[in-house]
Backbone bond lengths (Angstrom), bond angles and torsions (degrees), N, CA, C in turn:
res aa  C-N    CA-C-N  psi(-1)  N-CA   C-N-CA  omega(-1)  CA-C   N-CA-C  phi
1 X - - - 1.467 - - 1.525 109.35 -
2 X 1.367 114.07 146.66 1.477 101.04 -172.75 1.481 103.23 -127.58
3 X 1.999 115.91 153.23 0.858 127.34 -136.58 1.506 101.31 -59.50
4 X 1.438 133.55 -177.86 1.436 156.57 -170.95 1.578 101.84 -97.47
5 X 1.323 111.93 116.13 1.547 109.55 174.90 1.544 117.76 -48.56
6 X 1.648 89.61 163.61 2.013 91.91 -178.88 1.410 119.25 -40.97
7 X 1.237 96.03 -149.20 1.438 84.49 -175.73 1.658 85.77 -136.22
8 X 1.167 105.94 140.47 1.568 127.61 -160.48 1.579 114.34 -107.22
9 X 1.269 110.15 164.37 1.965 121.34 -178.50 1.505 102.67 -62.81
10 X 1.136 90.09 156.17 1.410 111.12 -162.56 1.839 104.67 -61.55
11 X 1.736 119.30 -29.54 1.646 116.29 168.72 1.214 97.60 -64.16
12 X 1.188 137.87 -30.03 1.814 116.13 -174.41 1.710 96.93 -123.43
13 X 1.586 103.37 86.75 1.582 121.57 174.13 1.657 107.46 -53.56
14 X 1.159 129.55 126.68 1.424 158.18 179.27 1.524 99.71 -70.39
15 X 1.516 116.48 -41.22 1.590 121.76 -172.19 1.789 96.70 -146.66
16 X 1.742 102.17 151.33 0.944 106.05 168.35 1.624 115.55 -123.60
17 X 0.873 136.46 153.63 1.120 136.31 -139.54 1.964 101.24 -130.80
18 X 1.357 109.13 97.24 1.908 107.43 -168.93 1.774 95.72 -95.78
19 X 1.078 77.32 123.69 1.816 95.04 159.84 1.229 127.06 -142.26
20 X 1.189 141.38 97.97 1.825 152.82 140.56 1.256 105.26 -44.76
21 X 1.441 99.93 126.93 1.639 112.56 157.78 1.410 114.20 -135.70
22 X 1.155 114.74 164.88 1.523 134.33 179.57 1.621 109.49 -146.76
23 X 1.140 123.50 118.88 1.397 126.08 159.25 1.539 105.99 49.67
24 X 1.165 104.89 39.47 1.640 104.00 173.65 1.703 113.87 -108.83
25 X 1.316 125.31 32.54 1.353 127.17 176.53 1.633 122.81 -38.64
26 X 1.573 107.91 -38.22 1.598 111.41 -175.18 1.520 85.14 -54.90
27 X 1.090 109.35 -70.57 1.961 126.01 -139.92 1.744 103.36 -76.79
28 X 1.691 129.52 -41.32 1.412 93.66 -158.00 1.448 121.60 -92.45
29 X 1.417 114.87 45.11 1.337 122.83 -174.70 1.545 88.49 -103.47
30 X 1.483 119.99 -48.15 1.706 98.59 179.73 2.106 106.46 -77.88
31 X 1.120 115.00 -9.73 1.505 104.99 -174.71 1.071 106.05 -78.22
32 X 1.733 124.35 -34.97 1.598 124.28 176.37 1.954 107.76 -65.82
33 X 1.437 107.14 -38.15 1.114 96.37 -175.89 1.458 129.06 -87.45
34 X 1.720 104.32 13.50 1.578 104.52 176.02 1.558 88.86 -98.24
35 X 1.198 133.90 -0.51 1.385 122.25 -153.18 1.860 92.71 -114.23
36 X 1.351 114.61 -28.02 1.349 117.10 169.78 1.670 119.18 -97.59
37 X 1.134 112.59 -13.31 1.948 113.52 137.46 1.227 141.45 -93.73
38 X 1.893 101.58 33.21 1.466 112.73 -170.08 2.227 90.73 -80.56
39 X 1.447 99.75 141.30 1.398 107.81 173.81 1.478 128.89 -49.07
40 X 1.942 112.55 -21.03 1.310 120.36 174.76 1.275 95.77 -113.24
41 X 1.491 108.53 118.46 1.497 116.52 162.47 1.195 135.53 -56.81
42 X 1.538 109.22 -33.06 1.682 84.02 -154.96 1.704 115.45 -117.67
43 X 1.407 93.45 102.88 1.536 123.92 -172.27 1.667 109.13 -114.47
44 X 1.445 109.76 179.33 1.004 128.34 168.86 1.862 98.43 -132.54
45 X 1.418 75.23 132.77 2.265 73.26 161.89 1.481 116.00 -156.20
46 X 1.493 86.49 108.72 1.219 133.34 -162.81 1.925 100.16 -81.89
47 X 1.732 100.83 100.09 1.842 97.32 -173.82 1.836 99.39 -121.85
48 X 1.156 105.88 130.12 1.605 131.24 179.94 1.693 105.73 -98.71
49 X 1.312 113.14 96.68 1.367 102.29 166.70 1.724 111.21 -94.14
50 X 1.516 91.87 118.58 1.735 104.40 177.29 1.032 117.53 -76.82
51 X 1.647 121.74 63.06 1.519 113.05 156.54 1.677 99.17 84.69
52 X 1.174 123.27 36.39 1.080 104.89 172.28 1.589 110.84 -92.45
53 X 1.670 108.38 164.94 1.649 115.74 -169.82 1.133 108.90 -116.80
54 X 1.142 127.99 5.89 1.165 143.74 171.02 1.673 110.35 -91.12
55 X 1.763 113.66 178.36 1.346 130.03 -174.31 1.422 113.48 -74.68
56 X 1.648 116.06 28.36 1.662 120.05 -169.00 1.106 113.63 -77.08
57 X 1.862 107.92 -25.60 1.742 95.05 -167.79 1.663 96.92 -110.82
58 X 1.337 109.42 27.28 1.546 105.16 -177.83 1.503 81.77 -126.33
59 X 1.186 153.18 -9.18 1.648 147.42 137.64 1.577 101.52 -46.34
60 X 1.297 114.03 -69.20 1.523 110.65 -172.72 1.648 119.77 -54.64
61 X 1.026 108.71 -61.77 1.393 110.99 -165.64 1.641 105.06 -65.24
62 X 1.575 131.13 8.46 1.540 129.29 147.08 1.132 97.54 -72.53
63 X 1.413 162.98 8.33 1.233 143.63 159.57 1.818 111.02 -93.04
64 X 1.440 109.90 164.43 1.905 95.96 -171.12 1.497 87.51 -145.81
65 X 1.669 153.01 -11.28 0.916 127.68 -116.21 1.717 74.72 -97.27
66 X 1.454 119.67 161.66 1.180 152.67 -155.00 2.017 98.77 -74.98
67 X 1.428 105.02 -36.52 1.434 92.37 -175.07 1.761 116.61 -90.68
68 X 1.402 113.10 -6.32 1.128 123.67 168.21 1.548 122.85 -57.30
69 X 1.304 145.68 132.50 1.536 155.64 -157.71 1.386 96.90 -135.16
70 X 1.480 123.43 102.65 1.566 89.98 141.00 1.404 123.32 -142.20
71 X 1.343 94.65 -175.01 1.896 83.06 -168.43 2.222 77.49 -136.46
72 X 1.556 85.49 164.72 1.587 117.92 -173.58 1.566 108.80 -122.76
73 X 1.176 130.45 139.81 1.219 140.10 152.33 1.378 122.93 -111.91
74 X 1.311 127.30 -174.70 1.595 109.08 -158.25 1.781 74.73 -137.08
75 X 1.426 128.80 -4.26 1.566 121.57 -172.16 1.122 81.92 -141.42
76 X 1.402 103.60 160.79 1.598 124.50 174.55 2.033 105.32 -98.57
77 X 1.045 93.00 148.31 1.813 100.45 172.97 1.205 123.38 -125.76
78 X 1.462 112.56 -4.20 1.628 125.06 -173.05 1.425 109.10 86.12
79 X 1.397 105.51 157.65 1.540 124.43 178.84 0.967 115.30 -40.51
80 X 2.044 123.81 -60.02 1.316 94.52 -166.14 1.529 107.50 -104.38
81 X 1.177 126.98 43.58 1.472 127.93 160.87 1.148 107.30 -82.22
82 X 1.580 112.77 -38.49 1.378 115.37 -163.17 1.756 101.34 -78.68
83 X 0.946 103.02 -44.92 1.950 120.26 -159.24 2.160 85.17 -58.36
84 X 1.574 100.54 -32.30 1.430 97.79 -171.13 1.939 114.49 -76.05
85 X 1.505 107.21 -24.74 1.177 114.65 -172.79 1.807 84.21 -87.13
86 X 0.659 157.36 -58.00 2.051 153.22 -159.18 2.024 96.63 -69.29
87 X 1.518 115.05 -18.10 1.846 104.92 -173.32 1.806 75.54 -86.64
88 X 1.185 127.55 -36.13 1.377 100.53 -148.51 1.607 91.00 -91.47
89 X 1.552 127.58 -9.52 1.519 103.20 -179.80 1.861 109.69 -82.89
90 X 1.462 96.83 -11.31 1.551 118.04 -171.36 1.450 101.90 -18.67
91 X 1.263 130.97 147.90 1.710 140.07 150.17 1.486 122.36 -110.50
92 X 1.300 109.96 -12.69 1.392 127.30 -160.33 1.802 95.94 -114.04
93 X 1.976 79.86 125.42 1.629 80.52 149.55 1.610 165.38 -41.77
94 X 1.423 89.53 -15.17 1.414 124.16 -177.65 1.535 117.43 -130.70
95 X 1.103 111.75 156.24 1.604 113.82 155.49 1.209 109.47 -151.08
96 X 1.553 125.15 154.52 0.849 135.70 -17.16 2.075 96.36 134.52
97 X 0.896 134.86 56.97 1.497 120.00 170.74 1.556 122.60 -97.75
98 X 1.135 116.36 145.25 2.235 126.66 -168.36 1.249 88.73 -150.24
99 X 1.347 96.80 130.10 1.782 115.67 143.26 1.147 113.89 -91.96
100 X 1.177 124.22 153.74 1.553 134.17 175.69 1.575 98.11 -82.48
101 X 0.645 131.44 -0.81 1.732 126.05 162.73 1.810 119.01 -99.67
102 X 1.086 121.24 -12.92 1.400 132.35 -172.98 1.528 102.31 -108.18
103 X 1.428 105.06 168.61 1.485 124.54 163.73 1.102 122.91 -147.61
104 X 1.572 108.20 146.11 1.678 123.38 -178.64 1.475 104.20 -73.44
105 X 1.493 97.12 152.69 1.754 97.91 162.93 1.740 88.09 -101.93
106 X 1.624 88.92 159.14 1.614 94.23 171.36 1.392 133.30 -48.73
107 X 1.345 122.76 -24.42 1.290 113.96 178.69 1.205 141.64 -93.31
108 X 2.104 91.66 0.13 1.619 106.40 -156.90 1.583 105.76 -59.62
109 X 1.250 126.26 -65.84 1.481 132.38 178.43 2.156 107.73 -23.18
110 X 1.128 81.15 -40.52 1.876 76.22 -153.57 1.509 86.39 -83.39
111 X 1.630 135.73 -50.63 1.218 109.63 172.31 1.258 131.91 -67.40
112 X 1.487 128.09 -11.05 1.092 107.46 164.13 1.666 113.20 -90.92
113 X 1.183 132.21 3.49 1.088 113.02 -167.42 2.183 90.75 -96.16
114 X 1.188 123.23 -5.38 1.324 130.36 -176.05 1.249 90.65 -70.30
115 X 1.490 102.16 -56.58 2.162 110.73 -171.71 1.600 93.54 -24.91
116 X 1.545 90.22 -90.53 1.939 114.86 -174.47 1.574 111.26 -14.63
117 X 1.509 95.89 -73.15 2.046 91.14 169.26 1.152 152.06 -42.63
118 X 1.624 92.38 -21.73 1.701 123.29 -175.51 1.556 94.86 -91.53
119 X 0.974 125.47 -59.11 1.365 149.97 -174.07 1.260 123.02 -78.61
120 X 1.792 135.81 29.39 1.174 134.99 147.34 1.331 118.07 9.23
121 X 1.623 126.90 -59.88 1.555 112.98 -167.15 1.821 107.48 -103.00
122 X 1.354 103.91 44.72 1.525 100.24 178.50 1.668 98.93 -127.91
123 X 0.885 106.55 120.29 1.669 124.94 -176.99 1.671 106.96 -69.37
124 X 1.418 135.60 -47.58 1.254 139.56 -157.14 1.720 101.71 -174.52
125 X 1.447 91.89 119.51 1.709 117.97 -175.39 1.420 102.80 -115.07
126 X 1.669 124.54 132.45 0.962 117.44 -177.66 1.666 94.74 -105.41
127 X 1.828 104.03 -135.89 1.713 101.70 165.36 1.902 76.92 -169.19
128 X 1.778 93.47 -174.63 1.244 115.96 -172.26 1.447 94.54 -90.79
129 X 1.602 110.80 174.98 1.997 118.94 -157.38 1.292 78.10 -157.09
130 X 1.418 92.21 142.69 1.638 114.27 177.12 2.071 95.55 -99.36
131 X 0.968 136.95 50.90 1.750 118.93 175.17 2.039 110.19 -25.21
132 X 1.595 84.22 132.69 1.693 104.28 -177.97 1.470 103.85 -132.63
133 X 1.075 117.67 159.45 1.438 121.05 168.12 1.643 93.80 -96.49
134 X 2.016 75.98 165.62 1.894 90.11 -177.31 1.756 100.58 -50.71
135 X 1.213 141.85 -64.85 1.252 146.62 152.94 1.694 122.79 3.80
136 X 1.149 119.83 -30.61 1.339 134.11 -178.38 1.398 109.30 82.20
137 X 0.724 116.99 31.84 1.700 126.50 179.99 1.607 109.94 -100.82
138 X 0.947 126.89 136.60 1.715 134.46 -164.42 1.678 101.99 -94.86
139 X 1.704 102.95 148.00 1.387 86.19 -176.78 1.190 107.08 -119.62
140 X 1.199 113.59 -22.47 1.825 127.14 174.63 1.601 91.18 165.30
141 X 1.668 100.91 -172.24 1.283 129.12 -176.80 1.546 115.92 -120.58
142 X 2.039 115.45 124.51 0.559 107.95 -171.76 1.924 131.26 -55.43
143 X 0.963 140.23 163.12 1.611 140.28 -164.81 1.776 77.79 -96.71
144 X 1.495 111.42 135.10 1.560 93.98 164.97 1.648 85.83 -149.54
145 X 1.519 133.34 157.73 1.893 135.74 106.04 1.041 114.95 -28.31
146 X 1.538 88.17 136.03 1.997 104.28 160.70 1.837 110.46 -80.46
147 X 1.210 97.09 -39.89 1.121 112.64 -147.68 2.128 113.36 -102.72
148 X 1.494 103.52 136.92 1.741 101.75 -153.67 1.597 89.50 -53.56
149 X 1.087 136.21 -82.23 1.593 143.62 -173.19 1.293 98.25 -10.01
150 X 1.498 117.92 -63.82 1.635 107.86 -159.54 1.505 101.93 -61.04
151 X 1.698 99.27 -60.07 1.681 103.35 -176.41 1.709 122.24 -38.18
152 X 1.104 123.98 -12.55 1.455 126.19 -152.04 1.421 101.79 -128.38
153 X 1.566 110.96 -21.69 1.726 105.45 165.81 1.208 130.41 -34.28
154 X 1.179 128.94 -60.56 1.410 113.15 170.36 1.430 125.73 -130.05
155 X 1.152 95.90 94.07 1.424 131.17 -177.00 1.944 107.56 -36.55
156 X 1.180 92.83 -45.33 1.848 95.85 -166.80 1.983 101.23 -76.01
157 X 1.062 101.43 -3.11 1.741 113.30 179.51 1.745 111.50 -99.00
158 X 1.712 113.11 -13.63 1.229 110.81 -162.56 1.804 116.29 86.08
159 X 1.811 83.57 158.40 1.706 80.18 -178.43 1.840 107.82 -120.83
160 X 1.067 82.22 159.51 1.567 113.57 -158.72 1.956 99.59 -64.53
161 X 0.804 141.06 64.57 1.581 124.03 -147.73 1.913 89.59 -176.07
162 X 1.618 122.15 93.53 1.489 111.22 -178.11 1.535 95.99 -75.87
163 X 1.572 100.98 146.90 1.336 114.04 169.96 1.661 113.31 -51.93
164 X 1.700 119.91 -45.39 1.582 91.08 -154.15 1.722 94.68 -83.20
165 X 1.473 132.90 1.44 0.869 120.63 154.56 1.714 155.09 -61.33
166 X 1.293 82.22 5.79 1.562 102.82 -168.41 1.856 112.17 -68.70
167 X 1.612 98.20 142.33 1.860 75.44 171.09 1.933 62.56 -159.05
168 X 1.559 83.43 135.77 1.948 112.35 179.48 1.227 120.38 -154.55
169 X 1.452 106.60 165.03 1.508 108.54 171.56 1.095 117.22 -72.51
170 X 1.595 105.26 140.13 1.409 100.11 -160.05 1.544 92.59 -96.29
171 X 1.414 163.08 20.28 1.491 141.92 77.34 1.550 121.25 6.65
172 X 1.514 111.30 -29.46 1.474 80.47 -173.88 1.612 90.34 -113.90
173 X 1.347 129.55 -24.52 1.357 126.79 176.64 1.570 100.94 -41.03
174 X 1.838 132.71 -66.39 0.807 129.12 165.35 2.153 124.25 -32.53
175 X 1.220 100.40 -56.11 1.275 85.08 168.15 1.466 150.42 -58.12
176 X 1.478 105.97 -17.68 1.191 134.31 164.53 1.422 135.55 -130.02
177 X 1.424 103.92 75.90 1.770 119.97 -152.49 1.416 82.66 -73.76
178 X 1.521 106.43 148.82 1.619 109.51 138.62 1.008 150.38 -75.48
179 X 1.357 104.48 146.70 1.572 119.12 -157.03 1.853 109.04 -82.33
180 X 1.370 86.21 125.68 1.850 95.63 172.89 0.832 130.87 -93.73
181 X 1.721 133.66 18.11 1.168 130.91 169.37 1.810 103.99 -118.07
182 X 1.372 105.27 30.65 2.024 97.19 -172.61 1.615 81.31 -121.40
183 X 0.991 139.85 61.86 1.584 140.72 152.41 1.747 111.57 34.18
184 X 1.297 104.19 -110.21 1.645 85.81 -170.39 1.714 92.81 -117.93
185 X 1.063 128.90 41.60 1.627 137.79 144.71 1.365 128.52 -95.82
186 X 1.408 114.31 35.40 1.302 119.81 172.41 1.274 153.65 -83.45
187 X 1.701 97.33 6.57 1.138 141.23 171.33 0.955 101.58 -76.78
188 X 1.707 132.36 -67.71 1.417 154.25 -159.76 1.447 101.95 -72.38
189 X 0.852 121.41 -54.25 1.784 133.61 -162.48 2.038 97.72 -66.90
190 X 1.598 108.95 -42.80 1.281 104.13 166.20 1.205 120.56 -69.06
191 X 2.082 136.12 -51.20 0.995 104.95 175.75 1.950 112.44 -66.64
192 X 1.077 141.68 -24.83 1.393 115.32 -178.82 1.364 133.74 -71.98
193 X 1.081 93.17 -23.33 2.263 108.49 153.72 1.616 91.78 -60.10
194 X 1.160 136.98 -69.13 1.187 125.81 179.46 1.515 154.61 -57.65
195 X 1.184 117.77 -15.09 0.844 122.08 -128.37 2.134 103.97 -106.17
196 X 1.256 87.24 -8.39 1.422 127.29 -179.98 1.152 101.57 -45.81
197 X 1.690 101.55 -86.06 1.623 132.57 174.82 1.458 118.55 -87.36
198 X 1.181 129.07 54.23 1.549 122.99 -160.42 1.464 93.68 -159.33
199 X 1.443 113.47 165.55 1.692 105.75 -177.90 2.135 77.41 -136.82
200 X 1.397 131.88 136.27 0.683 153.29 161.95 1.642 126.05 -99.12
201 X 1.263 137.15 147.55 1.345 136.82 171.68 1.823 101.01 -169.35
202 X 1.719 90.48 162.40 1.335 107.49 -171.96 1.915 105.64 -135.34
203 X 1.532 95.14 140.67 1.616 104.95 -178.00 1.150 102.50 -64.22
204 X 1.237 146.50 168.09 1.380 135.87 165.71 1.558 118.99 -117.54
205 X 1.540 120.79 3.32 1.053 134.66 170.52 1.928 104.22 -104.10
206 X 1.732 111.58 149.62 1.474 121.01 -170.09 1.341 93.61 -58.69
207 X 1.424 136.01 171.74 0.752 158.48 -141.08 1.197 113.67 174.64
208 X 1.216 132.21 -56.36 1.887 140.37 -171.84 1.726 101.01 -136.18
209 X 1.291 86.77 158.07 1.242 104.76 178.44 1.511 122.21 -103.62
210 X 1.496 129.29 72.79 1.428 129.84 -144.09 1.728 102.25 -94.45
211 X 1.484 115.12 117.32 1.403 119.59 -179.86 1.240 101.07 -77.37
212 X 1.442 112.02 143.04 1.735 138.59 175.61 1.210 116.31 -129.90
213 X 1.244 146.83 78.33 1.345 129.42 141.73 1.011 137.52 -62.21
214 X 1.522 148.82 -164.92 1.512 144.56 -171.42 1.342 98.21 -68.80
215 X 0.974 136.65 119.62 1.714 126.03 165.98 1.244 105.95 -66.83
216 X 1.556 125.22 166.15 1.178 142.86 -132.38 2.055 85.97 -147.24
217 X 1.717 100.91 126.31 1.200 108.04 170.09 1.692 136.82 -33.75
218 X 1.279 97.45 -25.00 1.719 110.22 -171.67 1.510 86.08 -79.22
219 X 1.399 124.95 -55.21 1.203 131.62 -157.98 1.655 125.39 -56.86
220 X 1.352 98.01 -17.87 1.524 116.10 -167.57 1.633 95.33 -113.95
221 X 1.544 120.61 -16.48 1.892 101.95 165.48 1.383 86.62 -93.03
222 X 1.333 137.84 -31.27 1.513 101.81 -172.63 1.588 142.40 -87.56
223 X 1.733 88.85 16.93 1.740 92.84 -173.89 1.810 81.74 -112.92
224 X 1.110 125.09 -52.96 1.731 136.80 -152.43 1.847 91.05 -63.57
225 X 1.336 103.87 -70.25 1.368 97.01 -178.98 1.768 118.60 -52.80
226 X 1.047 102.27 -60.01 1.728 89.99 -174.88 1.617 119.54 -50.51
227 X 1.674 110.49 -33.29 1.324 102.38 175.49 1.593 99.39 -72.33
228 X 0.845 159.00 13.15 1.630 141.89 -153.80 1.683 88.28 -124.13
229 X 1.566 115.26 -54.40 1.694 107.12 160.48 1.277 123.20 -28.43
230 X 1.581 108.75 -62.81 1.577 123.19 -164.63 1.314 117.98 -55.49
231 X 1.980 106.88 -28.55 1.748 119.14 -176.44 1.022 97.38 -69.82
232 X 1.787 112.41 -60.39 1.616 88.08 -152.96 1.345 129.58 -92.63
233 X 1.992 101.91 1.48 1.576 114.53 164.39 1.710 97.07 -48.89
234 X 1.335 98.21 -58.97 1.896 88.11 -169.90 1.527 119.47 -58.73
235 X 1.536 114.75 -54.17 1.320 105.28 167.33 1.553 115.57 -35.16
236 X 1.269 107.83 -66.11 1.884 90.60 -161.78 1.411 98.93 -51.49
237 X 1.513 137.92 -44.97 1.231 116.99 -162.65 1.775 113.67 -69.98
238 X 1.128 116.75 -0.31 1.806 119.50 167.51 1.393 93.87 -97.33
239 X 1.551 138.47 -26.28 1.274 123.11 -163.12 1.068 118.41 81.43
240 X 1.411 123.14 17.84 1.729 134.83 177.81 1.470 108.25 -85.70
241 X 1.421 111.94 54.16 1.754 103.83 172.83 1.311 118.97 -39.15
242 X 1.625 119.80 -46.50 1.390 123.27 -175.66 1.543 105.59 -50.44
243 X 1.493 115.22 -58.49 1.883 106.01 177.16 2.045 118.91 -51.30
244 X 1.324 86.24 -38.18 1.549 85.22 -174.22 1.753 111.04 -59.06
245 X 1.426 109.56 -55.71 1.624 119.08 176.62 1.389 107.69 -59.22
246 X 1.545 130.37 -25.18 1.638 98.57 144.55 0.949 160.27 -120.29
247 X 1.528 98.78 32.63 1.065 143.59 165.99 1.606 113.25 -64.79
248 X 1.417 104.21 -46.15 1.700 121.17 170.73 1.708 102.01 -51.74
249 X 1.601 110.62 -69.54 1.090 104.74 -148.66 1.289 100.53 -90.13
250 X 1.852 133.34 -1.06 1.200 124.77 173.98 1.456 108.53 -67.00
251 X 2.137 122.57 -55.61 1.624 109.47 -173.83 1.375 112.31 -91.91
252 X 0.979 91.54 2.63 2.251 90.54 173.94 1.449 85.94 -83.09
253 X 1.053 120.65 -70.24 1.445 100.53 -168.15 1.606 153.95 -83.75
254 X 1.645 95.63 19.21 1.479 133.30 170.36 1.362 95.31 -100.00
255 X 1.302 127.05 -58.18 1.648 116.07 177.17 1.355 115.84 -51.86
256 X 1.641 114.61 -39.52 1.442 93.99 -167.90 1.806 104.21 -92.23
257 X 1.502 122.72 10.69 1.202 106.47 173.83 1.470 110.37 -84.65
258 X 2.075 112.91 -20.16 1.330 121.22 -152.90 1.891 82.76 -70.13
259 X 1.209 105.25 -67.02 1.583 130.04 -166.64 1.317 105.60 -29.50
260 X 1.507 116.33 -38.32 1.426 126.72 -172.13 1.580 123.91 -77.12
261 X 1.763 95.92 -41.29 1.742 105.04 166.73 1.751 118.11 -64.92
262 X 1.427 84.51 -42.66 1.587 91.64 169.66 1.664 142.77 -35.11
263 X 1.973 87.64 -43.73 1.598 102.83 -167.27 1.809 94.12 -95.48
264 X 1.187 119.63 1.10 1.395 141.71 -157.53 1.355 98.47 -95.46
265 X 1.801 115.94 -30.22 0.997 105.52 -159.93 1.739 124.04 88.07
266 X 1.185 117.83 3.94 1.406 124.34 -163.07 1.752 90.78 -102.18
267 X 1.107 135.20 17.59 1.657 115.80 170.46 0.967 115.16 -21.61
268 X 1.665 99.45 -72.90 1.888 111.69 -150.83 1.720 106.71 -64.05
269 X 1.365 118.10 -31.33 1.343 118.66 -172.01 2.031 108.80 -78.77
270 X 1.470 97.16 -33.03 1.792 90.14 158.01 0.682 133.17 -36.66
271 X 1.665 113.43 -77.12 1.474 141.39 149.20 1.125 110.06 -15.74
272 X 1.273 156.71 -66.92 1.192 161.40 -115.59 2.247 87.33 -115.41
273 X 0.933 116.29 -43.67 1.305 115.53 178.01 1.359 133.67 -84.25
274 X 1.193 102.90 2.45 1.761 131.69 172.00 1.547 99.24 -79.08
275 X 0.592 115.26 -49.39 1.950 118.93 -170.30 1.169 129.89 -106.15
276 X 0.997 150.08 120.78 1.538 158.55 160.75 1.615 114.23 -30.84
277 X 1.135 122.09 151.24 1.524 110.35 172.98 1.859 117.41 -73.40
278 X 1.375 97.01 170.35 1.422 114.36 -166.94 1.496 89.74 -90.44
279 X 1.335 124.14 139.89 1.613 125.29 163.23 1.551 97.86 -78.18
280 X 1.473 110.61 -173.67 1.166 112.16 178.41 1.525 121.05 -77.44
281 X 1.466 112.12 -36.51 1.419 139.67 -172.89 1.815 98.54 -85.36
282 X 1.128 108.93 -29.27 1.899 84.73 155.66 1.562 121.39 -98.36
283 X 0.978 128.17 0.45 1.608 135.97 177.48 1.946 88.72 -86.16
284 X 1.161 132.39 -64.34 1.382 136.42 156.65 1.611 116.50 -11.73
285 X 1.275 104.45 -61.71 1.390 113.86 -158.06 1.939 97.98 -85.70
286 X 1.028 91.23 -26.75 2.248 99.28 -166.04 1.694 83.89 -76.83
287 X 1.877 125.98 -41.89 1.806 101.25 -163.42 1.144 96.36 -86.96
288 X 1.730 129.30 0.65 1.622 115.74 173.46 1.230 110.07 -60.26
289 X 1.842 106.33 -47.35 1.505 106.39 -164.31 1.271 113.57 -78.80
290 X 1.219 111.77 -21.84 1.686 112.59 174.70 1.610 110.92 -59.90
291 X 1.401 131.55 -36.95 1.212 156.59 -159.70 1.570 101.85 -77.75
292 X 1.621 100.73 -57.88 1.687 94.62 -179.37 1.249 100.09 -99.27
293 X 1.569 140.14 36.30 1.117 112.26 116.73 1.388 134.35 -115.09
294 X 1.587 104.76 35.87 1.896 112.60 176.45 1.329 110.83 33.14
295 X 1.794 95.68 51.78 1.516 97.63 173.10 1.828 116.00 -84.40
296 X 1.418 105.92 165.90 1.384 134.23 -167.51 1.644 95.61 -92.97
297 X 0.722 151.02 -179.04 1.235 136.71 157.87 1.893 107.18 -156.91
298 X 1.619 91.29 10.06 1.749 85.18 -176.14 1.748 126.42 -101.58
299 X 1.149 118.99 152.07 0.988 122.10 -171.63 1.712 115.12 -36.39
């Protein structure tokens, strides 16, 4: 495969940049503005507000800068309907994924888009996430692989790769749209359709700033269960009983330990065991970026 052309004027965006929101008024005034003080300019960012009823599209529309797109709906359709309508308006070779609850550090775009160039046979590069509470308080660092093999080992556990970190060819985003009937595992359900034919990797330095609070019971049947459908629909159709059976007892039985700390009262100590610690020099580097972007950090 041969390398990805230069990188071009800002009318013909190099990367496009997908963001869905819903009812995120506190937060996407600093997520638009880490994404419009990213160090490589020349993007498009393309933001879909799904129907939110809240102050989201009166947050957005204070922004004017020329590469910003957005479009409004008056109903919501879910994440990846929307994430699917922004691959197909895409112009850019790349994309590019934001939550309206998270933030970029300045450099994420340009180093990962170096990865991609360097890296011809890698389809979708994520990076490492600093998790914060709504509060701005850090909670650790996600545990991640660099490398597709490790990331893709065990498939019936999920892969190691956060969604709003994603930046890919947008060739392969198209090849592997997301799926609208796997609830809020649509991250997961794309890389395991993928993951086959696809070469994956991860930055190993933070990159975004991904907010975590206690998750909320609905939230944990609707990502665990739908991916646990999606495995072993696919397994049986390869005939991989062995993936499907642990597939069973891998999210049945991570859901029912999450569900259990939960009603226990054990949030904060979950939380706290999801992530690796912060060194000093990334706790440093996450309140710089919080700082220059005079973020809000409240609900």
């Amino acid at each position: 495969m041969n390398a990805e052309p230069p990188a071009t004027p800002a009318s013909m965006p190099l990367i496009t940049v997908a963001m869905s929101v819903r009812d995120n008024a506190a937060t996407v005034g600093t997520a638009i503005r880490s994404v419009l003080e990213q160090t490589y300019p020349h993007f498009e960012f393309i933001v879909v507000n799904d129907g939110s009823v809240d102050a989201t599209a009166a947050e957005i529309a204070k922004f004017t800068d020329p590469r910003l797109r957005t479009i409004f709906h008056a109903t919501s359709a879910g994440l990846a309907a929307r994430l699917n309508e922004i691959v197909a308006l895409a112009r850019g070779t790349f994309i590019a994924r934001m939550d309206g609850d998270d933030f970029s550090y300045p450099e994420r775009f340009e180093r990962q888009l170096a990865f991609l160039q360097t890296h011809p046979d890698v389809d979708l590069v994520g990076a490492g996430a600093i998790a914060f509470r709504s509060s701005g308080t850090p909670i650790g660092a996600f545990r991640l692989e660099t490398q597709h093999d490790a990331i893709c080992n065990r498939p019936e556990a999920g892969f190691g790769l956060p969604h709003p970190t994603w930046f890919g060819r947008t060739s392969w985003f198209r090849r592997f749209p997301y799926r609208t009937d796997v609830g809020r595992a649509e991250d997961q359900s794309a890389l395991l359709d993928a993951y086959r034919t696809s070469r994956f990797a991860n930055l190993p330095e933070p990159l975004l700033g991904y907010r975590q609070d206690i998750p909320k019971f609905h939230h944990i049947t609707h990502s665990r269960l739908p991916y646990l459908r999606a495995i072993t629909r696919q397994a049986a159709q390869m005939g991989d009983f062995g993936l499907a059976s642990r597939s069973v007892v891998q999210q049945l039985g991570r859901t029912a330990i999450t569900v259990s700390e939960l009603a226990l009262g054990r949030g904060e100590r979950m939380l706290a065991r999801r992530f690796r610690e912060i060194t000093s020099e990334e706790r440093t580097r996450f309140h710089a970026v919080c700082n220059g972007l005079s973020s809000s950090f409240g609900q």
